[in-house]
DOVEXBA-211504 format. One record per residue (C-alpha): x, y, z; residue in three letters; chain; residue number from 1. Coordinates in nm, 4 decimals. Layout:
BEGIN
c1: X; c2: Y; c3: Z; r: ALA; c: A; k: NUM
...
END
This chain:
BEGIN
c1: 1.7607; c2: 1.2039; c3: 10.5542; r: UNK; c: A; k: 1
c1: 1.8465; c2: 0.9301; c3: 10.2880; r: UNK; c: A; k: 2
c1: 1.7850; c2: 0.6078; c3: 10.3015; r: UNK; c: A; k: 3
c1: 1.9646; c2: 0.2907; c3: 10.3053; r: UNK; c: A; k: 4
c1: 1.9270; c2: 0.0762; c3: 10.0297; r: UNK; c: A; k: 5
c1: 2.0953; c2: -0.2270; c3: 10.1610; r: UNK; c: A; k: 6
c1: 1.8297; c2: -0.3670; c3: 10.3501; r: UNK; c: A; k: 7
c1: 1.4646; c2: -0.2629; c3: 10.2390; r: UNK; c: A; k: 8
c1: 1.3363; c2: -0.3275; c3: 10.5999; r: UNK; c: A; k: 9
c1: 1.5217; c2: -0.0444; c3: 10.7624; r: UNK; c: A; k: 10
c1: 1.4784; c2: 0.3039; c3: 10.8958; r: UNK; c: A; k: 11
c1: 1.7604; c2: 0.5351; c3: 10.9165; r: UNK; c: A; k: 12
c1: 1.7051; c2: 0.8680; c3: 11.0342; r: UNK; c: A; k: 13
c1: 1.3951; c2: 0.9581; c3: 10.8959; r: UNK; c: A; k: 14
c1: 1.4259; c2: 0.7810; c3: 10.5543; r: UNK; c: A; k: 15
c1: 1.2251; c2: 0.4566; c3: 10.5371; r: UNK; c: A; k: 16
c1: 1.3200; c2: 0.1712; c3: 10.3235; r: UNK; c: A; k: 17
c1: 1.1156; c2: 0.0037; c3: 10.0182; r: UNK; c: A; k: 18
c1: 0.8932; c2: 0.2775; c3: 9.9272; r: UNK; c: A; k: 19
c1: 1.0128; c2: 0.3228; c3: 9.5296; r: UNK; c: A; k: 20
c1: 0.6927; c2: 0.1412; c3: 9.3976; r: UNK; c: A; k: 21
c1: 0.4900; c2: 0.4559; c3: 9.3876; r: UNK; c: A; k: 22
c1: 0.2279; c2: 0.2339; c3: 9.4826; r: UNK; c: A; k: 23
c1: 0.2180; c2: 0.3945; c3: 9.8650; r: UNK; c: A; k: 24
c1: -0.1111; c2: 0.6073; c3: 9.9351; r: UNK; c: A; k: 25
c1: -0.0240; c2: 0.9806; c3: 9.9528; r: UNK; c: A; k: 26
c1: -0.1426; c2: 1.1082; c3: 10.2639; r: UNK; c: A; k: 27
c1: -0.1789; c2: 1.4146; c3: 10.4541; r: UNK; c: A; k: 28
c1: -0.0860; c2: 1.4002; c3: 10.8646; r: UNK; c: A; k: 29
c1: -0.2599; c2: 1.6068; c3: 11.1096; r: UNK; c: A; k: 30
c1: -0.1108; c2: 1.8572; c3: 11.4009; r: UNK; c: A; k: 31
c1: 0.0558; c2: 1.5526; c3: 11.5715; r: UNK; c: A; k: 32
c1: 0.2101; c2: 1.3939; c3: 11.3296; r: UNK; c: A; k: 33
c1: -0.0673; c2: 1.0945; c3: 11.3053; r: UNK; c: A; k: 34
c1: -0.1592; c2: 1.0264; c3: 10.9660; r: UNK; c: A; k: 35
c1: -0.5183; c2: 1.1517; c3: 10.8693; r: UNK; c: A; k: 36
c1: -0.7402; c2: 1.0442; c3: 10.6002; r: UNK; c: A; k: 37
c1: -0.7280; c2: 1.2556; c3: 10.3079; r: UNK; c: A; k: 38
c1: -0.4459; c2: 1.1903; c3: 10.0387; r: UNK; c: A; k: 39
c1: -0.3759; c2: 1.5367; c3: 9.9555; r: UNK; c: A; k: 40
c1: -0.3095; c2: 1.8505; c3: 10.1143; r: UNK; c: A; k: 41
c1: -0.4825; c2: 2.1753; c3: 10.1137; r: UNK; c: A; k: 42
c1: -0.3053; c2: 2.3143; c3: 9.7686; r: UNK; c: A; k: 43
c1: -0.4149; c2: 1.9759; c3: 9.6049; r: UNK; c: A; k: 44
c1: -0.0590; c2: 1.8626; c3: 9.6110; r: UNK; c: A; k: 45
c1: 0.0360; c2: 1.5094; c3: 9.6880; r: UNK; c: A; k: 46
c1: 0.2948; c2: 1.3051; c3: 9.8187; r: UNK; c: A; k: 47
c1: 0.4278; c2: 0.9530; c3: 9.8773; r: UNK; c: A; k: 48
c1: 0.3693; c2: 0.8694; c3: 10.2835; r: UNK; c: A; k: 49
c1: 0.4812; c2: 0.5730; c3: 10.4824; r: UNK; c: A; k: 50
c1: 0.3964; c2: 0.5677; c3: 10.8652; r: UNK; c: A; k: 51
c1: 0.5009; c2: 0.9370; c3: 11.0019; r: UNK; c: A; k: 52
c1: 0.7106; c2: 1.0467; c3: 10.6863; r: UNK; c: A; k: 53
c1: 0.6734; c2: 1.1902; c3: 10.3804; r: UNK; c: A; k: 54
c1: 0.8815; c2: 1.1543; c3: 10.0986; r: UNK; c: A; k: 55
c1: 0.9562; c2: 1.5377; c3: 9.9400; r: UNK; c: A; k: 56
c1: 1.2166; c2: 1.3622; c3: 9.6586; r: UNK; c: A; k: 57
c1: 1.4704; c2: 1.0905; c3: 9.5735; r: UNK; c: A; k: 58
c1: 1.5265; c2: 0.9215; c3: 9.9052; r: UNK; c: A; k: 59
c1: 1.4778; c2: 1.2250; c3: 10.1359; r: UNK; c: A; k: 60
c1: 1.1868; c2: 1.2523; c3: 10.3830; r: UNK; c: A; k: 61
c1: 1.0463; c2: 1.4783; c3: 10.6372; r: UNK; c: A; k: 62
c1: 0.8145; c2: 1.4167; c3: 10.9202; r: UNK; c: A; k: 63
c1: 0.4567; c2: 1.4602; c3: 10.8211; r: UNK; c: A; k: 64
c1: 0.3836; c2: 1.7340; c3: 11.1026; r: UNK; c: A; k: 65
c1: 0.6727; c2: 1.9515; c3: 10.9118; r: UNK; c: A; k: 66
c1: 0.4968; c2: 1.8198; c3: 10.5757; r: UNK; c: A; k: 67
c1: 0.1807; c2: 1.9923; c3: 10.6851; r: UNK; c: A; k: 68
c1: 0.2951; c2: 2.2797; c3: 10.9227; r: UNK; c: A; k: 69
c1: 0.4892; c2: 2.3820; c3: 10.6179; r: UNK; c: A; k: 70
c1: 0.1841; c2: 2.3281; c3: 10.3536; r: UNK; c: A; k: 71
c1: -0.0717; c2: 2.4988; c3: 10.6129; r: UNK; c: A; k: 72
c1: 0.1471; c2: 2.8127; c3: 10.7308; r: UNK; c: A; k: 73
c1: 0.4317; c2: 2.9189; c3: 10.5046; r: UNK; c: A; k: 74
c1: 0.3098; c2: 2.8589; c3: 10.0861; r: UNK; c: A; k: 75
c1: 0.2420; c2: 3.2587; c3: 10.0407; r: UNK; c: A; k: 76
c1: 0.6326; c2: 3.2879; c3: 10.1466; r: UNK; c: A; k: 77
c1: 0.8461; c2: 3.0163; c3: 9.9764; r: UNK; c: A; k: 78
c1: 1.1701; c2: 3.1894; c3: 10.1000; r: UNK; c: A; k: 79
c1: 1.0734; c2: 3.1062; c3: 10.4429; r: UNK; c: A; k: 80
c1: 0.9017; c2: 2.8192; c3: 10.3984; r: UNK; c: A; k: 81
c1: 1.2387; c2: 2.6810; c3: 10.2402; r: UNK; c: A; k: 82
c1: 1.4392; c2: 2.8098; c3: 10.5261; r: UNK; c: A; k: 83
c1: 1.2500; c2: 2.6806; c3: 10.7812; r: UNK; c: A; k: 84
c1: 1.2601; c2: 2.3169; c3: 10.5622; r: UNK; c: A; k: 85
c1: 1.6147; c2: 2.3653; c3: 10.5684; r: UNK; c: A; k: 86
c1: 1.6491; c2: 2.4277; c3: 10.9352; r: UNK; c: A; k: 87
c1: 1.3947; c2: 2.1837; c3: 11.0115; r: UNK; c: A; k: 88
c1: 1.3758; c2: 1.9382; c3: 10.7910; r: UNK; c: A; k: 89
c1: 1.6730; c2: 1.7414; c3: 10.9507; r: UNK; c: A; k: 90
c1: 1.7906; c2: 1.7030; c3: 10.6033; r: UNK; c: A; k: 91
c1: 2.1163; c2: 1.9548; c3: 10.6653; r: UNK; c: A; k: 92
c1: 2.2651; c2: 2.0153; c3: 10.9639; r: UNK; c: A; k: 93
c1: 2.2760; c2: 2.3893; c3: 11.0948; r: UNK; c: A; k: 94
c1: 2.6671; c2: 2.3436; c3: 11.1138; r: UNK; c: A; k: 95
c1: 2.6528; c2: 2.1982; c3: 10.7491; r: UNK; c: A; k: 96
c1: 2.4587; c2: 2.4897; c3: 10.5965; r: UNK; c: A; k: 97
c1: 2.6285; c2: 2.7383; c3: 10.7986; r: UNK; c: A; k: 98
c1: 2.9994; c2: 2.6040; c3: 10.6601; r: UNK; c: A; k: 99
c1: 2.8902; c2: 2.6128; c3: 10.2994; r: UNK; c: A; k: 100
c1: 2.8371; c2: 2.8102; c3: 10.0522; r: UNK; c: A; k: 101
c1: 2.5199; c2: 2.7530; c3: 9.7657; r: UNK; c: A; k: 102
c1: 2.7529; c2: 2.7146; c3: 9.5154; r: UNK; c: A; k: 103
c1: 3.0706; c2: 2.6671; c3: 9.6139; r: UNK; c: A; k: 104
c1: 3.2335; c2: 2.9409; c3: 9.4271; r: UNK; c: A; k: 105
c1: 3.4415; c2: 3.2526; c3: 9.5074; r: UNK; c: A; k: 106
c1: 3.2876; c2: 3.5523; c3: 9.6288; r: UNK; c: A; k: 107
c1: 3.3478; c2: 3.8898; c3: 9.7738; r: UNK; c: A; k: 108
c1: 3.3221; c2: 3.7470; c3: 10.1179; r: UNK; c: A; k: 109
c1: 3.5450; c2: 3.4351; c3: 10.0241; r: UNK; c: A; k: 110
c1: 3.7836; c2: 3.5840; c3: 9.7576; r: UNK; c: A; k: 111
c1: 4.0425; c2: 3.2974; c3: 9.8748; r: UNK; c: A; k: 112
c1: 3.9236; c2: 3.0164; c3: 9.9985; r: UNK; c: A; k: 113
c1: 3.5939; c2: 2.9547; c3: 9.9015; r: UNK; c: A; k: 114
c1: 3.3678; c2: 2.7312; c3: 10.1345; r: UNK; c: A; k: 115
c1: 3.2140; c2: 2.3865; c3: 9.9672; r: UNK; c: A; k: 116
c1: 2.9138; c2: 2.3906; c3: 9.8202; r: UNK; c: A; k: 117
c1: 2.5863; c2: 2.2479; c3: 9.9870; r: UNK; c: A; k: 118
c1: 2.5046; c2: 1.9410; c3: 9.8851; r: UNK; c: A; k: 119
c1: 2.3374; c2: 2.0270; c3: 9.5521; r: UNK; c: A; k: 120
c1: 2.1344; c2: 1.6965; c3: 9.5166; r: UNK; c: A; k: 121
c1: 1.9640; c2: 1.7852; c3: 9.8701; r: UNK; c: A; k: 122
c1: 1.9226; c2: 2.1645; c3: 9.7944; r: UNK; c: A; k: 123
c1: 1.7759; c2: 2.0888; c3: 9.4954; r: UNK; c: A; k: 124
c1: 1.5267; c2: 1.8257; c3: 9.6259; r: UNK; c: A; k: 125
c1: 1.4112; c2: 2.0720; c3: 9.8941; r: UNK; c: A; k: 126
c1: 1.4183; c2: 2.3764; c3: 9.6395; r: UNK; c: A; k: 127
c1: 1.1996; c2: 2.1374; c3: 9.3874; r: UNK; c: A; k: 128
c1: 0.9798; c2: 2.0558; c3: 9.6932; r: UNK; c: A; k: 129
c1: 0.9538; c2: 2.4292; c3: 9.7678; r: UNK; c: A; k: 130
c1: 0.8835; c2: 2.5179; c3: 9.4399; r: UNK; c: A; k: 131
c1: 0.5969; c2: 2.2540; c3: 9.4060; r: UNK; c: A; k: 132
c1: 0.4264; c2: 2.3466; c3: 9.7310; r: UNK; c: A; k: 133
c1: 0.4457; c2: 2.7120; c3: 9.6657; r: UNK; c: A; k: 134
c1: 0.3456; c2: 2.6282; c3: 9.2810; r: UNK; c: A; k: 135
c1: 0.6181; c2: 2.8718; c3: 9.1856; r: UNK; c: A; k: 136
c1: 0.5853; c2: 2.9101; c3: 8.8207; r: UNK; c: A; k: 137
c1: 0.9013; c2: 2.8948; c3: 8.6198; r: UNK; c: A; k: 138
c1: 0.9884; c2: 3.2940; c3: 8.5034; r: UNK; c: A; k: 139
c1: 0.7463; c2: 3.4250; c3: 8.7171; r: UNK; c: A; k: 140
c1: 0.8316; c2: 3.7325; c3: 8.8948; r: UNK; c: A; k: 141
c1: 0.7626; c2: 3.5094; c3: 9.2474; r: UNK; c: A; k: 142
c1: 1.0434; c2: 3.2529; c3: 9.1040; r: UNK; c: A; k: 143
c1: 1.2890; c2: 3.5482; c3: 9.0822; r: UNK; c: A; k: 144
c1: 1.1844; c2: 3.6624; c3: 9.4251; r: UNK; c: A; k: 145
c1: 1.2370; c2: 3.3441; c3: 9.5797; r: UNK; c: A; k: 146
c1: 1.5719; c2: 3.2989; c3: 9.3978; r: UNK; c: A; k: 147
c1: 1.7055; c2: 3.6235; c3: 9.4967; r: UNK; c: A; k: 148
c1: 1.6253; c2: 3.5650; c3: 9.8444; r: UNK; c: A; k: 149
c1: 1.7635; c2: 3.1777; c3: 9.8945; r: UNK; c: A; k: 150
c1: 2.1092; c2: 3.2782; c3: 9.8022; r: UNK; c: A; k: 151
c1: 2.1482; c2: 3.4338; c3: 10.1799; r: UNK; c: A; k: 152
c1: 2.0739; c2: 3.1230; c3: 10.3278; r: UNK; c: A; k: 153
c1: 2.3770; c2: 2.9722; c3: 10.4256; r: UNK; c: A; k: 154
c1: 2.4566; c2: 3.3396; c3: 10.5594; r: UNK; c: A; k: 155
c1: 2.1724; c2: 3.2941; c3: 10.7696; r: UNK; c: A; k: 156
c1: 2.2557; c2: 2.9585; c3: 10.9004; r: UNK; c: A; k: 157
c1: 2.5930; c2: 3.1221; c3: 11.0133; r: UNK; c: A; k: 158
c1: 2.4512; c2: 3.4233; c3: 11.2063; r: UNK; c: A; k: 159
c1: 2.2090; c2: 3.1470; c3: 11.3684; r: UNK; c: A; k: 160
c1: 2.4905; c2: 2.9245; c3: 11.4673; r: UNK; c: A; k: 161
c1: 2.6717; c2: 3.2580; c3: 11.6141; r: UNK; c: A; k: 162
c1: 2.3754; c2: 3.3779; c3: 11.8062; r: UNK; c: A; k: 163
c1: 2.3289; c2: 3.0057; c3: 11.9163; r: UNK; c: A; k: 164
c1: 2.7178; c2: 3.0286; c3: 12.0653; r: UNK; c: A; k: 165
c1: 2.6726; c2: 3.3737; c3: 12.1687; r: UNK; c: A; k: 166
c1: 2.3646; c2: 3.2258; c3: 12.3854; r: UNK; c: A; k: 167
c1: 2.5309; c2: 2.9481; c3: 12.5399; r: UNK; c: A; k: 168
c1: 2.8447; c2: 3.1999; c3: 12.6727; r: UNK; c: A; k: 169
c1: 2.5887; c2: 3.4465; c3: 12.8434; r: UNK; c: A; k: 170
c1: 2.4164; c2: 3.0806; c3: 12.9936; r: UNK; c: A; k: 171
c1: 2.8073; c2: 3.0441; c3: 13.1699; r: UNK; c: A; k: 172
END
């Protein structure tokens, strides 16, 4: 979520106000959510942490149980451990993914009538995030992996909204 920078007291969503300084502890958050007392996380990578959230870029954070469900289960598979940042994060919405396309271009599938593009400052700040988790080398055979397999992503976020529909008729 972003946050507001009218008023450095508030909270909206999960972004959290007046934590630019960089002078916020890092901190890691155990399997409830409550911060613990280490600074870093398992890979040795750190990040800014006020109360519950962590901040993963320019005014965008994530709960810290994500933060270290992500860091603890998913770094050997950055593909998923994007998607499931993506579809967890509360960052994007499922609908918002699902009616986009990464870059907003024509395609085969959309030779008319392309769909937007995702919002490229957030996809980027959870790719970058992804990236620094995983520590995904730049021209690394991993890299091209993982950049080959995040263009379906908005494809996926369409079949899960379907399924999700498809679920809730058979419920009626």
């Amino acid at each position: 979520m972003e946050r507001d920078d009218n008023n450095s007291d508030d909270v909206i969503g999960m972004g959290v106000k007046g934590c630019d300084s960089g002078e916020l502890p890092c901190a890691s958050f155990d399997s409830t959510g409550n911060q613990s007392s280490s600074g870093q996380f398992e890979q040795g990578v750190s990040f800014e942490s006020v109360g519950d959230f962590v901040k993963i870029g320019e005014n965008i954070w994530i709960p810290g149980s994500l933060h270290n469900q992500l860091n603890k289960g998913c770094v050997e598979n950055p593909s998923i451990f994007l998607r499931r940042l993506v579809f967890k994060g509360g960052i994007l919405s499922l609908e918002e993914v699902a009616s986009s396309s990464l870059t907003g271009t024509r395609t085969s599938q959309s030779p008319k009538e392309p769909r937007p593009a995702l919002d490229p400052i957030k996809f980027k700040v959870l790719k970058d995030y992804t990236i620094k988790c995983c520590s995904l080398k730049p021209n690394s055979i991993e890299m091209t992996k993982f950049e080959t397999r995040i263009r379906s992503i908005c494809t996926d976020a369409r079949k899960m909204l379907k399924d999700r529909q498809i679920s809730l008729q058979a419920n009626f």
